[in-house]
C-alpha positions in Angstrom: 199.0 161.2 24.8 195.3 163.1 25.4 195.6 166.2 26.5 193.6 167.5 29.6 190.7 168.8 27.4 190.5 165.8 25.9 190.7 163.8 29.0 187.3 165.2 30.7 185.3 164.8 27.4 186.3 161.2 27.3 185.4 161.0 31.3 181.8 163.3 31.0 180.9 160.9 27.9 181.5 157.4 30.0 179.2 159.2 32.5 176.8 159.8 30.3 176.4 156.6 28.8 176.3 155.1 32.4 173.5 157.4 33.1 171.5 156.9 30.2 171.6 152.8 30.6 170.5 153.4 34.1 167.6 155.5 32.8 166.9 152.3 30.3 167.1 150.2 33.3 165.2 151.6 35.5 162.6 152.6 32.9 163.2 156.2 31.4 163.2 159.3 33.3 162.3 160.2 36.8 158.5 161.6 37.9 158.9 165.4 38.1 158.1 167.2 41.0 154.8 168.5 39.9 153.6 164.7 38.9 155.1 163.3 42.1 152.8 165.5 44.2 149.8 165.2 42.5 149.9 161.3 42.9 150.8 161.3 46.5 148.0 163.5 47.0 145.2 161.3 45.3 143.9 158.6 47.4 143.4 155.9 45.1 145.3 153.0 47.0 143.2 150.1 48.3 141.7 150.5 52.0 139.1 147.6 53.1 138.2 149.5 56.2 136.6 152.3 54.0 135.4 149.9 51.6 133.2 148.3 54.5 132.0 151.6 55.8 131.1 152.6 52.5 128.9 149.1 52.4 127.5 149.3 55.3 126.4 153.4 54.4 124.9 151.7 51.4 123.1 149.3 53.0 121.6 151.4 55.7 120.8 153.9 52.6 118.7 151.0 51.3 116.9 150.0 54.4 116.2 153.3 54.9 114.6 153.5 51.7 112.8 150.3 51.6 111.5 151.7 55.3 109.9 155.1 54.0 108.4 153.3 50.9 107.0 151.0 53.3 105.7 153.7 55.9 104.3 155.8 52.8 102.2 152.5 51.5 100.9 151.5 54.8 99.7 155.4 55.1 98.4 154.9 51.3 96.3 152.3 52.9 94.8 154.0 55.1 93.6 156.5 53.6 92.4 154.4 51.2 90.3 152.5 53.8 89.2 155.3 55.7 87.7 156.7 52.4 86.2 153.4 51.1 84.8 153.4 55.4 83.3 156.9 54.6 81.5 156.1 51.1 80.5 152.9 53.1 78.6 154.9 55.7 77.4 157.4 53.0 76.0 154.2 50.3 75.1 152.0 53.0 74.5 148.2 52.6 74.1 148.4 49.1 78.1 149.0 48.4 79.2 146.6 50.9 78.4 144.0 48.9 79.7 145.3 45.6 83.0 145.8 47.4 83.0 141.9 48.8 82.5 140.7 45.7 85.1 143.4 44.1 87.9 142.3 47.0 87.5 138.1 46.8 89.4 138.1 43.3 92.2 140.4 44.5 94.8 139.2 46.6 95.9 141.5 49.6 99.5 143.1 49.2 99.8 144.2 52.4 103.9 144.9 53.3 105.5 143.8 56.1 106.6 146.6 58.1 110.3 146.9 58.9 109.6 146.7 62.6 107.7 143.5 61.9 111.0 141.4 60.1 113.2 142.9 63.3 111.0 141.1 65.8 111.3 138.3 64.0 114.3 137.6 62.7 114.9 138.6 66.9 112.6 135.8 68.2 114.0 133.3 65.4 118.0 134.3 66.8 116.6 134.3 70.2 115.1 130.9 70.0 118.1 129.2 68.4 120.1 130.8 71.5 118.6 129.8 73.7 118.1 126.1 71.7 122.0 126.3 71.6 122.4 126.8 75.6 120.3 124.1 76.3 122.3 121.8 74.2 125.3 123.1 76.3 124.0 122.8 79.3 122.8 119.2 78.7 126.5 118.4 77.6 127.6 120.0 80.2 125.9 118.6 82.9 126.5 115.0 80.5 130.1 115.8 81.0 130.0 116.4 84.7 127.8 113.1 85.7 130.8 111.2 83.8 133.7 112.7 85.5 131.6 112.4 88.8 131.7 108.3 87.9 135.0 108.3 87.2 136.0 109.7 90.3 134.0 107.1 92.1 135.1 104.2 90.2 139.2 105.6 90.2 138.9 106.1 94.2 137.6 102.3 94.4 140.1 100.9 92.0 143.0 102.9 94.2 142.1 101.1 97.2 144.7 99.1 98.5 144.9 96.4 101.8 147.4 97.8 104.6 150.0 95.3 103.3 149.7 97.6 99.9 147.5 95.0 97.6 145.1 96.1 95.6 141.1 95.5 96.8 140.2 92.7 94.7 136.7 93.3 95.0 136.4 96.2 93.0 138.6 95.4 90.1 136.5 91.9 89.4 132.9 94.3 89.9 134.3 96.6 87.5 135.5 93.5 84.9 132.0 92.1 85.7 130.2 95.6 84.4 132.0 96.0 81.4 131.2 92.5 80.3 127.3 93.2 81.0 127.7 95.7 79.0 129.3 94.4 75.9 127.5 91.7 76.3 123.9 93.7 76.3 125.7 95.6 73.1 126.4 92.2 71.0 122.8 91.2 72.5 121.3 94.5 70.6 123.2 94.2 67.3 122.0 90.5 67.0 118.4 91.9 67.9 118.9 94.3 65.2 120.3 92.0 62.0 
């Protein structure tokens, strides 16, 4: 028989080995305090809202950009021309024609300004919207010209005699319709072959 002592090393060493396959288990040791904090504070998990904000800031960045460049050429330009205006004056005819014949081989590079591509990339959306309303209306109206005939053609075929028959006459001028019509329809595809 184990004494007590014995006893309690026998228990504390079953504990042990159940702790350490639970550490193999659940893949070594814990995160210590100090670690544990310093990840929760980083903000490195995945968030598509600020991934769009930070595309959209980027974007803007580069229109931005692409405007200035454009504002600074078009003033380039211009001070270019009222320089080349001003040795004009001062040369007189003479220069013109040296700068005629200097320009036709170039090309002009002229940018379109910013403002320029809005209006119309605006008239171009503009247009199609309204292109696309008219289509809808069309259906629409399409639509409403059917339903109207419908009506019509459902209140004649409802009609009945005051003995409760149906009105003959309108049932045989409908049958009589629909035949014209696939009959102008078999007409057309013969027509056609």
């Amino acid at each position: 028989m184990k004494n007590f002592h014995e006893r309690e090393e026998d228990e504390s060493n079953t504990r042990k080995s159940y702790k350490s396959k639970n550490m193999k288990r659940l893949g070594g040791g814990g995160l210590s305090l100090q670690t544990f904090a310093n990840l929760k504070s980083k903000k490195s998990h995945y968030n598509p809202a600020f991934i769009k904000k930070q595309k959209e800031y980027y974007k803007n960045a580069k229109y931005v950009s692409k405007f200035r460049k454009s504002m600074k050429q078009q003033q380039q330009q211009n001070v270019h021309e009222k320089d080349e205006s001003k040795l004009q004056s001062f040369h007189g005819e003479s220069s013109k024609v040296v700068d005629d014949e200097h320009n036709k081989g170039k090309k002009s590079h002229k940018r379109i300004g910013v403002e320029e591509v809005y209006k119309q990339t605006r008239e171009e959306m503009e247009k199609a919207r309204r292109e696309r309303e008219e289509a809808f209306q069309a259906k629409k109206l399409a639509k409403e010209e059917a339903e109207s005939r419908r009506k019509a053609a459902k209140g004649k075929m409802m009609r009945k005699t005051r003995h409760g028959q149906p009105v003959m006459k309108y049932r045989i001028e409908h049958l009589l319709e629909s035949i014209k019509k696939t009959s102008q329809n078999d007409g057309m595809h013969i027509s056609d072959k």
